[in-house]
N, C-alpha and C positions, 0 to 999 in steps of 0.2 A: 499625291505628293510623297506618300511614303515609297511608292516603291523606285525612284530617283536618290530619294533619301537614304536607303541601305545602302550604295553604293559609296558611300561616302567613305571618306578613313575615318578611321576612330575619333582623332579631337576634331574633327567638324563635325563630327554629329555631335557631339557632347556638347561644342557650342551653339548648337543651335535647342540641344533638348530642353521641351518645357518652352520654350518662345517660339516667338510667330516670326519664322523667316521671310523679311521684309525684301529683299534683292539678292540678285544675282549676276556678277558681273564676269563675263562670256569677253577673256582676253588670247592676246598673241604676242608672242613678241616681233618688234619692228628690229630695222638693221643694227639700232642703236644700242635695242632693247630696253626701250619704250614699250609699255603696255599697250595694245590698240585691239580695241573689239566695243563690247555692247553693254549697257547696264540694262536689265529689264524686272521688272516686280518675279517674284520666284513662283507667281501662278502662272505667270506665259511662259518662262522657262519650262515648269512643267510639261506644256502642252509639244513642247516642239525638241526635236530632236536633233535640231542643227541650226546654223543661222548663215548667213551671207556678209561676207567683206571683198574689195576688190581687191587684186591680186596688186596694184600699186601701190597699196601700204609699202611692200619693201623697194621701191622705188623716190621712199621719202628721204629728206636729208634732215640733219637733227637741229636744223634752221627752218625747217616747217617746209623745205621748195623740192621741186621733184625733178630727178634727174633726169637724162635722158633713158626711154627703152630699150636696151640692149638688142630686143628679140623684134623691135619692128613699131609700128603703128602702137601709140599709145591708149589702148580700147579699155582698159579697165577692166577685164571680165569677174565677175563675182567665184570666190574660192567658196568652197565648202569645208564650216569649221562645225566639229563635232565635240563635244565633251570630253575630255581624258579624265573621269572623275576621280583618279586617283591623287588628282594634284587638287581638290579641292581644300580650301583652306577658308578660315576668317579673315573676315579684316574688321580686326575686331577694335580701330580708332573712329568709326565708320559713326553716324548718330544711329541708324537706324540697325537693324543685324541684317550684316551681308556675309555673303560669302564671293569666293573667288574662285574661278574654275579654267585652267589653261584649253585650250582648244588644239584638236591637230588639225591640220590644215590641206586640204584634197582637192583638186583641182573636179570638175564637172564630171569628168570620167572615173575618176575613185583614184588618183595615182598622187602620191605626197608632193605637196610642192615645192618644186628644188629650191626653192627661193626663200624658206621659211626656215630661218636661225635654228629653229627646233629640230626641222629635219634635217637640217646636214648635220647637227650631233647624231642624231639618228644613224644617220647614214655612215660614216664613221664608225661607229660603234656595231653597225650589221657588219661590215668587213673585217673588225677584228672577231664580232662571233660566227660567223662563215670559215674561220680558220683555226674556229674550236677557240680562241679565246674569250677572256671577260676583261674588259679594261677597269682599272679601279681607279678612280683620283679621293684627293681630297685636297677641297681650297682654303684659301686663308684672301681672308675678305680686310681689305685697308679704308680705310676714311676718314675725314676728318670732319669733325666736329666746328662751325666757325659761325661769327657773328651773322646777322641777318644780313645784306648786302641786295638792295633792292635799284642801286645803282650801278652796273656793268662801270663805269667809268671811277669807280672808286675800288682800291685794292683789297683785296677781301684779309680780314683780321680777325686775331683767336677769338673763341667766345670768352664770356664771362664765366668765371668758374664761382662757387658757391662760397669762397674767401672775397670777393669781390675784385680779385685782380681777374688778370686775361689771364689763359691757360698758355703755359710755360713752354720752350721746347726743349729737345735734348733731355729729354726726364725717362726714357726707355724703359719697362717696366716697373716706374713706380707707381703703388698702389694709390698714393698721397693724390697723382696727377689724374687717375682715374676716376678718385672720389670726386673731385672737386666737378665734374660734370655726371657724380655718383646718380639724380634722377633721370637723365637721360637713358642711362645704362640700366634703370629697374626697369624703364617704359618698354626698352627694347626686352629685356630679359621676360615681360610678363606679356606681351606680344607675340613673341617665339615659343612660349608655352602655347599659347592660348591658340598657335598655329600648328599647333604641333612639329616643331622644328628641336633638332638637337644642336645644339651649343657647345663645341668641345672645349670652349674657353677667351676669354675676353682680355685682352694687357692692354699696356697703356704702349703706342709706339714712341720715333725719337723726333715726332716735330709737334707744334704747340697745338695740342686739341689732337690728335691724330690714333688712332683708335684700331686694334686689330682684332676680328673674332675667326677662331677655327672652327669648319665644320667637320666633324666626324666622316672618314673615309665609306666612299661605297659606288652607288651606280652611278653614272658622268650625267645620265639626264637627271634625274631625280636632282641629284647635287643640281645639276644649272638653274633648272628650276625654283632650288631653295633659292640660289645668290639673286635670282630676279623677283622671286617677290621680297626676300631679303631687302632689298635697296629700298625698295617702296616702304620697308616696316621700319625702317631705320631712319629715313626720312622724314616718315609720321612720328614718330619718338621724338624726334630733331624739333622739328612745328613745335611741339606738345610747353616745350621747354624756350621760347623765342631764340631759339639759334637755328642753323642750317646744317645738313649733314651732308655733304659731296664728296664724288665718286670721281671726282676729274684728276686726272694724275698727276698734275702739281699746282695746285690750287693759291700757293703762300710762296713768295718769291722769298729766297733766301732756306727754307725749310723741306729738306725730304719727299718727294713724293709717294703715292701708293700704289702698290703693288696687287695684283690678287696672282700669288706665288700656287703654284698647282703641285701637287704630289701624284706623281703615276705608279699603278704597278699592275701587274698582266699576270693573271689567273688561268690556269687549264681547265678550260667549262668542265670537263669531264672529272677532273679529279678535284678540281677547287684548291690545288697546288700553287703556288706564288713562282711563275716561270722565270724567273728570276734568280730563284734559288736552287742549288743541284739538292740530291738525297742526302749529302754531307754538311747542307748550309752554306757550299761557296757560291763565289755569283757565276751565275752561267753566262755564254756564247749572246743567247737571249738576250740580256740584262746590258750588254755592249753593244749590239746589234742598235736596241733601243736607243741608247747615248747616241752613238752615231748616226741614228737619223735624225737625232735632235741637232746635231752639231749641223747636218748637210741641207737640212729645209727649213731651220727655222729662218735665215734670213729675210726669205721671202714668205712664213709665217705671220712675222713682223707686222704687214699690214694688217692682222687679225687682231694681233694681243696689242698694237699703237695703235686704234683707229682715228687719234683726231694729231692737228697740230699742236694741241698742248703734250700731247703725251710722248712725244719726243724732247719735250723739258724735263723728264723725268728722268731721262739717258745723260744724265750730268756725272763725269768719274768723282769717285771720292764721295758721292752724294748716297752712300747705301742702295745704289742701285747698279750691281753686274752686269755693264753692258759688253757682255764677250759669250764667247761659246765652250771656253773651258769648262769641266768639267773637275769634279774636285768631290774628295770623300770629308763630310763636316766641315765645309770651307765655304764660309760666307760670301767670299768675293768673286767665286765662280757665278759663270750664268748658271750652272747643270749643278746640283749637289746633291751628293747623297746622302742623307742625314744618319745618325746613328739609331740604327734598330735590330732586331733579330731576322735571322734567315725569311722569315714569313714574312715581317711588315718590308725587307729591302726594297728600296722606290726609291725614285729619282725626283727633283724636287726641281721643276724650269719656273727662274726667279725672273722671266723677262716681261711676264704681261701684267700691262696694269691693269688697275682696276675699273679704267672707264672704260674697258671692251664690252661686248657683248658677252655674256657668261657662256652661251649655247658655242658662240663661232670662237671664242678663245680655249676651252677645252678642246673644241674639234680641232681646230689648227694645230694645238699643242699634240694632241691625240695621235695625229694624220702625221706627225712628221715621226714619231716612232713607229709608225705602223710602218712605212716606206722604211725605216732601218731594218726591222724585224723580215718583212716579204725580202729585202735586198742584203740579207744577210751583212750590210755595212760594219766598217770598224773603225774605232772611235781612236783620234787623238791620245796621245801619251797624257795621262794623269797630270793636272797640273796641282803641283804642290808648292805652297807658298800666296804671294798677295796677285790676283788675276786683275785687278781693278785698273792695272796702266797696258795690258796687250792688248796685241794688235786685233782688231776682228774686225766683220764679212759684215756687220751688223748695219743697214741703214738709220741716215740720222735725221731723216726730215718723210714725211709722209708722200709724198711722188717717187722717192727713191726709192721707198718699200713698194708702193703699188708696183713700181716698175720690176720691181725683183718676182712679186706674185706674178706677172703677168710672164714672164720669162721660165716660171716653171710648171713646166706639165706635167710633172709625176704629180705635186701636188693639187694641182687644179682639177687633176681626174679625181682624188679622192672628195675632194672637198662637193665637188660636182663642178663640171665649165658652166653653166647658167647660173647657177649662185655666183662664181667668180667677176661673170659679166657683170648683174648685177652690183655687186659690192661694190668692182671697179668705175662704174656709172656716179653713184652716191658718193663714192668719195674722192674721186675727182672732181665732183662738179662743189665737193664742200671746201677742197683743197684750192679753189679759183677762186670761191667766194673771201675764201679768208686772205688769198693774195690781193684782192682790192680793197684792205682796212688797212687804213696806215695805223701806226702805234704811236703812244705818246714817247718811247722811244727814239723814233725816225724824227717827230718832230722837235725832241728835246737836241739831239746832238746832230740831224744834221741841217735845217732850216736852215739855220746860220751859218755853219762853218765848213759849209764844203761846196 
């Protein structure tokens, strides 16, 4: 046991020192980025060095049904998932002490598998370091906080806050609206210690219950990583307290949706320089290059950072949410911003993905369409200065129209990988069909009768 045990980070060993480590739970992430793997007692993990999944987990859709194979005959073959024990963590709401261990994922002959959320950030991220770069992000995680809702057919509403009413909306940073679901917020905060995760900081957002935490800027897996067990701990906090925590991008009709808004910035591996910034502090060639491959791929990004039909309700103008491609220095209403900071921290801030993407494939997407600016030396749209929230843009507004945009660009589907792209396109067309046979109480309220 012990010699598995050194490998661990720092706060997982501390959480486990002194007690008898009861499980071990051997995950992956799915398209949706849903957890999928194994629980087993932490004495058979010991013994074994890897475990088996089939490779159709990413052929699931997040209705439990399986798409069609892109690649042929649907055989199932068993992947080979290994330890990355650097991602081991507690789960520390658990009854018994476990821990949690991400897996990477290898097909029978040792080669990554294109199809595993994990590796195409991976993959990504080797193309920007094969060019001597380091990509840097930092996310900013949205959710709301809401009553239990154990009936689909009933609208989901604020929780109860600790004055006894429901939690309010339009209260954007105040501290008063934070408190009022203040134990929820010590459960996640002693959670994210007890996991070793850093917390750059917690506000209150502007819809009722709705909740924003910042992670501290650094490596795009790592970070992906934090946001996906992130959800799961934040959910567990949610239970802890009888309310729900969701990650669906408009969840409250009438109220804001959530966003996980990404900050990039690209690093000289050799120098550890912010290429961004010239020797003087201005922004370089680079730093445009970047915008403009944000401005030129993300339409067809879109299907990464929107992957369900709800999360094109989040694309509403006027609703704090920048659905355009501008580009704008401290301007809220742009998709593209760049926030105020010094020469070092200069990053570009793409406000378009929400939060119920996959964390792995919505960095990549994000990633992959700067990389194509930066390899194609692109240039970016005239600065837009002023309110960006009513232009015109390339943006799709319904999920077939982005798959269709993905499916039409090849610079991006080589990055991304074309077998993941299959893939994705499979799951979510086949989710995009299902949800077109649910009629809405909508269709039945207004057109039943009168048309």
């Amino acid at each position: 046991m012990a010699d598995w045990t050194e490998q661990l980070p720092q706060a997982a060993r501390n959480f486990i020192s002194g007690r008898r480590l009861d499980e071990v739970e051997c995950i992956v992430s799915d398209i949706a980025g849903v957890a999928r793997g194994k629980a087993m007692p932490a004495s058979k993990f010991a013994r074994q060095a890897s475990f088996f999944l089939p490779n159709s987990i990413f052929l699931q859709t997040i209705t439990g049904e399986w798409a069609d194979n892109p690649s042929g005959a649907f055989t199932e073959p068993d992947m080979i998932l290994t330890p990355d024990f650097s991602t081991a963590t507690a789960a520390p709401w658990t009854a018994d002490v476990t821990i949690q261990v991400i897996h990477d994922a290898h097909d029978q002959s040792g080669n990554p598998v294109p199809t595993a959320p994990r590796n195409v950030l991976k993959r990504v991220v080797e193309l920007y370091n094969a060019e001597g770069w380091t990509p840097i992000v930092a996310p900013e995680m949205e959710f709301f906080l809401v009553a239990r809702n154990i009936d689909p057919n009933m609208p989901i509403i604020p929780p109860m806050g600790r004055s006894g009413r429901r939690a309010a909306g339009k209260q954007a940073y105040s501290m008063s609206a934070v408190d009022e679901y203040g134990k929820v917020i010590d459960d996640i905060y002693d959670f994210a210690e007890l996991q070793g995760f850093e917390i750059d900081g917690i506000l209150q957002e502007g819809g009722a219950g709705q909740i924003e935490i910042n992670l501290a800027h650094g490596d795009p897996v790592k970070l992906a990583d934090e946001i996906f067990f992130f959800k799961r701990l934040i959910r567990e906090a949610a239970l802890r307290h009888d309310c729900f925590a969701t990650f669906m991008a408009k969840p409250i009709e009438g109220e804001p949706g959530s966003a996980m808004h990404i900050h990039h910035s690209v690093v000289d591996s050799a120098t550890g320089q912010n290429i961004f910034s010239d020797a003087k502090g201005a922004e370089t060639e680079a730093f445009l290059h970047f915008i403009a491959g944000m401005q030129t791929h993300l339409p067809a990004a879109v299907a990464l950072l929107a992957p369900y039909v709800n999360s094109y309700r989040r694309y509403v103008p006027d609703f704090a949410a920048p659905i355009n491609l501008e580009w704008g220095r401290d301007n809220r209403t742009t998709g593209l911003r760049i926030p105020i900071s010094g020469p070092d921290a200069r990053r570009l801030e793409n406000r378009l993905a929400g939060m119920d993407c996959n964390p792995y494939l919505g960095i990549a997407a994000s990633l992959a369409c700067g990389y194509l600016g930066l390899k194609n030396g692109l240039l970016p749209r005239p600065e837009c200065i002023g309110d960006a929230y009513n232009v015109e843009t390339d943006l799709p507004y319904n999920l077939g129209d982005a798959l269709d945009l993905l499916e039409e660009n090849e610079a991006l589907r080589e990055v991304l990988g074309p077998e993941f792209c299959a893939y994705y396109d499979s799951v979510k067309r086949n989710e995009y069909k299902e949800f077109l046979q649910v009629i809405s109480p909508w269709e039945r309220e207004h057109l039943l009768l009168n048309v």
